[in-house]
C-alpha positions in Angstrom: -109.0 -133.2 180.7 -111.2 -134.6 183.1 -114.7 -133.6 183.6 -114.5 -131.2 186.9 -111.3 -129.8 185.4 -113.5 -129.0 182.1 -115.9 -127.7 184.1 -113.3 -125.2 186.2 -111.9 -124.3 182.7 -115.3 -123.1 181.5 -116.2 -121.3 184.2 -112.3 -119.4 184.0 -113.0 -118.8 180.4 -116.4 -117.0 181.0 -114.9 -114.8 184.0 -111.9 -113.4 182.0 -114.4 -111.7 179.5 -115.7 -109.4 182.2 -113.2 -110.1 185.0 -116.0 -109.1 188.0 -114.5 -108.3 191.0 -116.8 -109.5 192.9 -118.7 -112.5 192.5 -121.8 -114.1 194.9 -123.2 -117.6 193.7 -126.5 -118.6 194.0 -126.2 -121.8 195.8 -129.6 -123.8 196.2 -127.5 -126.9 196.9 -128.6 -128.4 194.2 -125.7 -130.5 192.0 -125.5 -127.1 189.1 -125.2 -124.5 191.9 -122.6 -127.1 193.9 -120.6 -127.4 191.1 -120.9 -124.1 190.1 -119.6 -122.8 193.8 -116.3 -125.3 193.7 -115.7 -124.1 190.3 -115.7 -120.2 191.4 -114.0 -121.4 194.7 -110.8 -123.1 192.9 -111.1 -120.1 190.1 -110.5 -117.5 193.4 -107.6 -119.4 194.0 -105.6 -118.3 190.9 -107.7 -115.1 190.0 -108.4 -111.9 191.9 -112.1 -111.5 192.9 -114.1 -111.3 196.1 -116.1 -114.9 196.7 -119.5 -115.0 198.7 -122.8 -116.8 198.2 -126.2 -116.6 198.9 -128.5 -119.3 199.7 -133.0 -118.5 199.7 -135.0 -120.6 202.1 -138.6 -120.5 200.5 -139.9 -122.7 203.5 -142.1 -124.4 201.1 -140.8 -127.8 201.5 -140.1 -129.8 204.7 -136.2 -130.4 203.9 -135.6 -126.8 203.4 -134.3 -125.9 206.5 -132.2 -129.2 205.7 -131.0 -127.7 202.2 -129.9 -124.3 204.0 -127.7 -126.5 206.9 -125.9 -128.0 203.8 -125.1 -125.1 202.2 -123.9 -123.1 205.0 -122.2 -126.3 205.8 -120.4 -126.2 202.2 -119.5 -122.7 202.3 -117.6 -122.5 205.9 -115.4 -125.5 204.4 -114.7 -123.5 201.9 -114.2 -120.3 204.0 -116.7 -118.6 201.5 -119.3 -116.0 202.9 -122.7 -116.9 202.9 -125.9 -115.5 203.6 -129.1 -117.3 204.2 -132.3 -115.4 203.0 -135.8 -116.7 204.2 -138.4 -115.3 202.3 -142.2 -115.5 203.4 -144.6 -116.7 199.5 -148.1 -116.0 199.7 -148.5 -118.7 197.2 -146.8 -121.7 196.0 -146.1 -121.1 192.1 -142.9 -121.7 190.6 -143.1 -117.9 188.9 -143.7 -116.4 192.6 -140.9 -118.5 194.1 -138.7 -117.3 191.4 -139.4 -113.6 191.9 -139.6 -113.4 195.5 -135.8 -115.5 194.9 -134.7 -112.8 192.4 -136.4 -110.1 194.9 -134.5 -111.1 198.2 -131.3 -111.8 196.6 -131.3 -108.5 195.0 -132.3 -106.5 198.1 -129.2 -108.2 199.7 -126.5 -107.2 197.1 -127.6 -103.9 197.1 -125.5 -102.3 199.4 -122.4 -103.9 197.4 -121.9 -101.8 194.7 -121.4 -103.1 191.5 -120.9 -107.1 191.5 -121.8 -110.3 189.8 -125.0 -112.8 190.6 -123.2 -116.2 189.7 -126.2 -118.3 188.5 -125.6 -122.0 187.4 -127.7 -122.0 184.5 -126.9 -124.9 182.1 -127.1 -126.0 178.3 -130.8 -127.6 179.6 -131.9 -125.0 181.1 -131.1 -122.8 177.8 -133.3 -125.2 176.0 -136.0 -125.3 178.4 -135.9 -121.5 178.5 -136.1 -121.1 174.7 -139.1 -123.6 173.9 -141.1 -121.9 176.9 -140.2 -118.3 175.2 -141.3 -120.4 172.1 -144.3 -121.7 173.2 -145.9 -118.2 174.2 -145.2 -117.5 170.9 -141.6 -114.7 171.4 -139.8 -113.2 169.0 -135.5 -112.7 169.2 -135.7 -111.1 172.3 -137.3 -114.0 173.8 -135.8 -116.9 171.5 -132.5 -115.7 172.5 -133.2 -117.5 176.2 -130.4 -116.3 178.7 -127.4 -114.3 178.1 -123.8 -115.0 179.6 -124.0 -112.0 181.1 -127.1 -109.7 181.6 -128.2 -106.8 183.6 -132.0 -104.9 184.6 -133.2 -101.5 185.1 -134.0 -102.8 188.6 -130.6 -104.8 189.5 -129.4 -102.1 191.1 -126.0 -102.6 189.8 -125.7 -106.3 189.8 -124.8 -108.4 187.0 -126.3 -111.7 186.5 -123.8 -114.0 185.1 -124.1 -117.4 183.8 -120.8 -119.0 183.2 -122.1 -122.4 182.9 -124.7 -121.7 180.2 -123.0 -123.9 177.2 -122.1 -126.7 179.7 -123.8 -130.3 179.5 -125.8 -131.3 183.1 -124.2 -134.4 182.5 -120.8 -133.4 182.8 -121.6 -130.8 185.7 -122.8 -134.2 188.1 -119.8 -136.5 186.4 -117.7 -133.7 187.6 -118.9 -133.8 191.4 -119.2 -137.5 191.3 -115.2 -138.0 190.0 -114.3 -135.3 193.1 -117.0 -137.7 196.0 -118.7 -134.2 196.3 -122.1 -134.3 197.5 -124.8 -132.0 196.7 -129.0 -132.1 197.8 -131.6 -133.6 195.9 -135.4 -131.5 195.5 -137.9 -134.0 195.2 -139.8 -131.2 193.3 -137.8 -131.4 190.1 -139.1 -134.5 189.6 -142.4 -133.4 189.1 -144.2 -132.7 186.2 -146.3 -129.9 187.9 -145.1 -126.8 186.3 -144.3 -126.9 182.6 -140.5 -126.2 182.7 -140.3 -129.6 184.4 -142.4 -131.5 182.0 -140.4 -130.1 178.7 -136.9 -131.4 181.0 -138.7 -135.0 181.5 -141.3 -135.7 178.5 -140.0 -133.3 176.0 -136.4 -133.2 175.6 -135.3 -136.4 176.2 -137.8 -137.7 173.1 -136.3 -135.3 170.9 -132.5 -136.4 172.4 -133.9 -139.8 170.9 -134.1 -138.7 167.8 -131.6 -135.5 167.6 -128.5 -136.4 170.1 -127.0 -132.5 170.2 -130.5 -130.8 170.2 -129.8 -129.0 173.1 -126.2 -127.6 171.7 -127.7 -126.9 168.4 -130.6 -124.6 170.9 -127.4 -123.3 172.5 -125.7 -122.6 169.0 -129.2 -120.7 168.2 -129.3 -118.8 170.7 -126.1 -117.5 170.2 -127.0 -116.5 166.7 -130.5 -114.9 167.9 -128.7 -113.1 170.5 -126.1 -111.4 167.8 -129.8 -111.1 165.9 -131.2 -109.3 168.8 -128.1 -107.1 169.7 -128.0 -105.7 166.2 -132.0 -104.9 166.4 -131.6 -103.2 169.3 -128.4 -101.3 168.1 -130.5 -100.2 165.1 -133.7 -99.3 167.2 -131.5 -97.1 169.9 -129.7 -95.2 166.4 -133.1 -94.8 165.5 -134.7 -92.8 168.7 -131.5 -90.9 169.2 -132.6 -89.3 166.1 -136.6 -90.0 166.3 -137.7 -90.2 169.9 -137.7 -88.8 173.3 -137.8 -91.2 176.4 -138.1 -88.7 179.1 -141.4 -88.6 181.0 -143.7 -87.2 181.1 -143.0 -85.3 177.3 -142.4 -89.4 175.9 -142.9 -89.6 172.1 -141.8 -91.0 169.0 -141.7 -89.3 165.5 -144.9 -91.1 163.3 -143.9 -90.3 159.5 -140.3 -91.9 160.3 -141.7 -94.9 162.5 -143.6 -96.3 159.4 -140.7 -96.0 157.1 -138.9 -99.3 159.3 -139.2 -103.0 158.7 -141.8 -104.5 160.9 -139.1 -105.9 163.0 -137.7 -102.9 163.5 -140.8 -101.1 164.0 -141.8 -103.6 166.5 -137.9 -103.2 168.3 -138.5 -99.4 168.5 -142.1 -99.4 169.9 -141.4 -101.3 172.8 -138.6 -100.1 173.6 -140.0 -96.5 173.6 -143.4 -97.7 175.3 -142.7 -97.2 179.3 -144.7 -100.2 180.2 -144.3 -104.5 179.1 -146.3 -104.7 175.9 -147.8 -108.2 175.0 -148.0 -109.1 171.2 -151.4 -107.9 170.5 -150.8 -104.9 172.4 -147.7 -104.2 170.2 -149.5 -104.4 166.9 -152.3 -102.3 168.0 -149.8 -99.6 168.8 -148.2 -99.8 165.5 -151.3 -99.7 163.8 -152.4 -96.9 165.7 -153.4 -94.2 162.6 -153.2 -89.9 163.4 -156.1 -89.2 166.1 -156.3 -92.4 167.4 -155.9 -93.1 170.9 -154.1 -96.6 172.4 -154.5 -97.9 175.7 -151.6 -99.4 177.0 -151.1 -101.3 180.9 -150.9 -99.7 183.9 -153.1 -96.8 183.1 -150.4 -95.4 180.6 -152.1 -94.3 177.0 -150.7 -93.3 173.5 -151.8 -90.8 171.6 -151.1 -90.8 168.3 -151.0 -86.9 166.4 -150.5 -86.0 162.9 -146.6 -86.0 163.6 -145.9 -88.0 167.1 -147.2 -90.5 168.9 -147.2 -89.4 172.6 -146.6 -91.9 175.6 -149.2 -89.9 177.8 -148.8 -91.7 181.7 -152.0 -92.1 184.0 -153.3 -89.3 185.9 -152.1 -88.6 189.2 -148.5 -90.6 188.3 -146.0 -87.7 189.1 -142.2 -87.3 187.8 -139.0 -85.4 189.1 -139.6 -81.9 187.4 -137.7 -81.4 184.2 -134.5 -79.1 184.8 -134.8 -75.2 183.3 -131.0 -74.3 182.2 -130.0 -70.6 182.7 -129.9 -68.5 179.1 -127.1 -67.8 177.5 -126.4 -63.8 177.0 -124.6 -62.7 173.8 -123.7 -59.5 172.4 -126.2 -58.2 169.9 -125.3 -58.0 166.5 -128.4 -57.2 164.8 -129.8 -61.1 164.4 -133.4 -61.3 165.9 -133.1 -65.0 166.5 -135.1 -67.7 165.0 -137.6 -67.7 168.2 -137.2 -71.2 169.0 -133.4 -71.1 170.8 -132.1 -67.6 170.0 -134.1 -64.5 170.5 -133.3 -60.3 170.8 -134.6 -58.7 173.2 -134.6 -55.3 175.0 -131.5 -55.6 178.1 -133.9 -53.8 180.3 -136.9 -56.2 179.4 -134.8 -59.3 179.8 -133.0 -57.8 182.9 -136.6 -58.1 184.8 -137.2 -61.7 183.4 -137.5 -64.9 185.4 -137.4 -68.4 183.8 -140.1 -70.8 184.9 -142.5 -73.0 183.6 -146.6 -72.8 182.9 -148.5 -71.2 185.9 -152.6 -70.8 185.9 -153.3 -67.4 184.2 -150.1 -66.7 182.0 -150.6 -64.5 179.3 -148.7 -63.5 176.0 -149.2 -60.9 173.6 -147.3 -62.7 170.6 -145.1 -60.9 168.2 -146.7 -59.3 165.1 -150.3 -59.5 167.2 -152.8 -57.1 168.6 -154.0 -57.3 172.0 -153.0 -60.1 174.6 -154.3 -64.3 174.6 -154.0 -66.6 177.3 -150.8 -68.9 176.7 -153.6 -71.9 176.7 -154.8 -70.2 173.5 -151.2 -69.4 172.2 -150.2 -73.3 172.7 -153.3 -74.6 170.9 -152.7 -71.4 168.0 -149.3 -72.8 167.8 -150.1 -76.5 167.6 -147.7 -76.8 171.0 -148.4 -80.6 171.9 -150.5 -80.8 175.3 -148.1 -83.2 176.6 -145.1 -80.8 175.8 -146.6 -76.8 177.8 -145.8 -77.5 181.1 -142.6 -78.5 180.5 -141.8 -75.5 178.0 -139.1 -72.7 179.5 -140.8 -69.7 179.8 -138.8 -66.3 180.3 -141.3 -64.1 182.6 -142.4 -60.5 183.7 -144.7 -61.6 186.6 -147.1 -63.1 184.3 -146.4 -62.1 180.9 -144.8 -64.7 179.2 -142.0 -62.5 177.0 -140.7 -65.4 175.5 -142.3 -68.7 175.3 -138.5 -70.5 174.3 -139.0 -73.4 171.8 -142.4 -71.7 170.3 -141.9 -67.9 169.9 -141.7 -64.1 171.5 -144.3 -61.8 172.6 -144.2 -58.6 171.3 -142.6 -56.9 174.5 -139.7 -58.4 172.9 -139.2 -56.6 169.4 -136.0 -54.6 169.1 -136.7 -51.4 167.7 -133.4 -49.4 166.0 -131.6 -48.0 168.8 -132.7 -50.0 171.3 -130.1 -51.5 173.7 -130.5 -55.0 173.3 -129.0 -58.6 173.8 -129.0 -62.0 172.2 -130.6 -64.7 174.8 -129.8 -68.3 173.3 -131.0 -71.6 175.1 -129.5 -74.7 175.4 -131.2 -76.5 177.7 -133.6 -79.3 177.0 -136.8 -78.4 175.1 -140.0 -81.0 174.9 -139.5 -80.8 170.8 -135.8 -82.9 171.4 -134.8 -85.8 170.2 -131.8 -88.1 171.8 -133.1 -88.2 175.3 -130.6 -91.1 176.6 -131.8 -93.8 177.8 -130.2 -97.1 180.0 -128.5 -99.6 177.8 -130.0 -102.5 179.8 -131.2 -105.8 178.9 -135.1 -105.1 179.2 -136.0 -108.5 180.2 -138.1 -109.1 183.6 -137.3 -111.7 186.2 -139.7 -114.3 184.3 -136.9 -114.1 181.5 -134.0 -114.7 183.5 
């Protein structure tokens, strides 16, 4: 098999374990993304999937404009869609470049619908990826480098897919030089400016010297890590299904449970609880965060650790979609008085008056068993009510006498005496107290990962 007819092969291989639909490629017109275009281009050919590509003019170099001719050039030959982006940098760095890239291209694909980002990723870049992640000292998540396949919270839908993440650069230029295809050259890679171009030039290559199949043996690592990582993260979701909350703004994590995990685990669960990008410091200060202590975290978010829970508290001012009330359940009374949390008797005439809301200024209760009436402030701190958790608390309401503050217990307006004509209210809605808020089963990474 020749070298561009491996390369086709690889690329078929990787698309049949996902089979996306739709596919865009990423073509700098560089020799990778080249190759990686007439790979997908002969792969449409025999497989069913919609074709297009996208191509980012920076402006920061004088041949740009040159680079976008040549790949809306390549793509008309090949009668494959293509879009040229020109986005506008502030600055020159590589990261900012590389974001405003991943910014542009995904503001473009959004009105697609679900599809693939065809990036031509190779073994080298893996390596590069994994020493950098290395370097500022990562754990699995990091070590893992890039997957095949991966998604965000803020891809809006797209994919980013790698098929040629296990192939040798080597073979990808061999490939275009046995076809006479021609691809553009950035005078930029060749310098040593920005570190991921100084470990491809003075790094690798000295430790190729030495070890021949380094960079497979990264690749092979990588592979392992990510199967690592998966099974982490697998463990850490279990875990807050049964442990955690991730709905703002009532965020929190169970305490006595949290310090019965592995430190790897412990580490797993914390950031993937904590709303915000923790660093490494900022990690271990959160898990040795003791009962009363309070943790500043970024972006104005704070934790706040109580005797049971350690609350995700966000920064004043941040608002969040309110928190839906579901409608009561009425059943037949038989007698049970409930257990105050989810099920409670009451009088039919005093429910029939009741509204269901949530915490207004000047709410009242006069709580079951008790003389005389308390603010619900007063009940809530009596009743050890996290502050996080009473605004988001159902409340069933005569104007404002709270009658049944649902999750933390009655007033006294609704004991059923014997004789009295009463009902069974039951509520199933979501209460601050749950556990098992889903969450998005997304590859957390930012755009600095990918």
């Amino acid at each position: 098999m020749d070298d561009f007819a491996f390369l086709r092969e690889t690329v078929r291989r990787s698309w049949q374990k996902n089979r996306p639909a739709k596919v865009t490629a990423a073509v700098s017109g560089g020799a990778d993304s080249v190759a990686l275009l007439w790979a997908l281009h002969a792969l449409s050919a025999q497989e069913v999937f919609a074709l297009s590509a996208v191509h980012v003019d920076h402006g920061l170099r004088a041949e740009s404009q040159q680079d976008a001719a040549f790949v809306a050039a390549l793509c008309e030959k090949l009668s494959v869609p293509c879009r040229v982006l020109r986005v506008h940098l502030r600055g020159s760095s590589e990261e900012e470049a590389r974001n405003a890239r991943y910014d542009a291209i995904l503001q473009a694909l959004a009105h697609q619908g679900n599809c693939c980002l065809a990036l031509a990723h190779h073994r080298r870049d893996q390596a590069e990826t994994m020493l950098l992640h290395l370097f500022r000292g990562s754990g699995a998540e990091g070590l893992t480098g890039m997957a095949e396949y991966s998604a965000r919270a803020d891809s809006g839908g797209v994919t980013f897919w790698r098929p040629l993440l296990t192939a040798d650069p080597g073979v990808i230029r061999s490939a275009l030089r046995q076809q006479g295809l021609a691809w553009r050259e950035d005078a930029t890679n060749a310098e040593d400016d920005y570190l991921r171009n100084f470990l491809r030039h003075r790094v690798l290559p000295v430790i190729a010297e030495r070890i021949p199949d380094a960079e497979e043996a990264m690749g092979r690592a990588a592979g392992i890590l990510a199967d690592e990582n998966d099974y982490l993260s697998r463990e850490a979701r279990r875990f807050l299904r049964l442990n955690g909350c991730l709905l703002d703004p009532v965020r929190w994590l169970r305490y006595e449970p949290l310090r019965t995990l592995h430190p790897a685990l412990r580490r797993r669960v914390l950031r993937m609880i904590c709303p915000v990008k923790l660093s490494f410091a900022q990690t271990e200060a959160l898990d040795a965060a003791l009962p009363g202590a309070t943790v500043n975290l970024p972006e104005g978010w704070r934790a706040s650790c109580t005797a049971d829970r350690l609350h995700f508290l966000p920064p004043a001012g941040m608002r969040f979609p309110p928190i839906a009330l579901a409608a009561p359940s009425v059943l037949p009374f038989d007698g049970t008085r409930g257990d105050g949390k989810r099920t409670q008797a009451m009088p039919r005439d005093c429910f029939a008056q009741c509204v269901l809301r949530t915490w207004r200024t000047g709410d009242r209760i006069r709580p079951l068993g008790a003389g005389g009436h308390q603010s619900l402030q007063d009940y809530f701190v009596n009743k050890k009510v996290p502050q996080p958790f009473r605004a988001c608390l159902p409340l069933l309401c005569i104007g404002q006498e709270v009658i049944w503050a649902i999750g933390v217990g009655p007033s006294e307006s609704a004991r059923v005496a014997g004789g009295t004509d009463a009902v069974l209210i039951e509520y199933r809605g979501f209460l601050p107290f749950d556990a098992g808020t889903p969450f998005p089963n997304t590859d957390t990474k930012g755009v600095d990962d990918q």
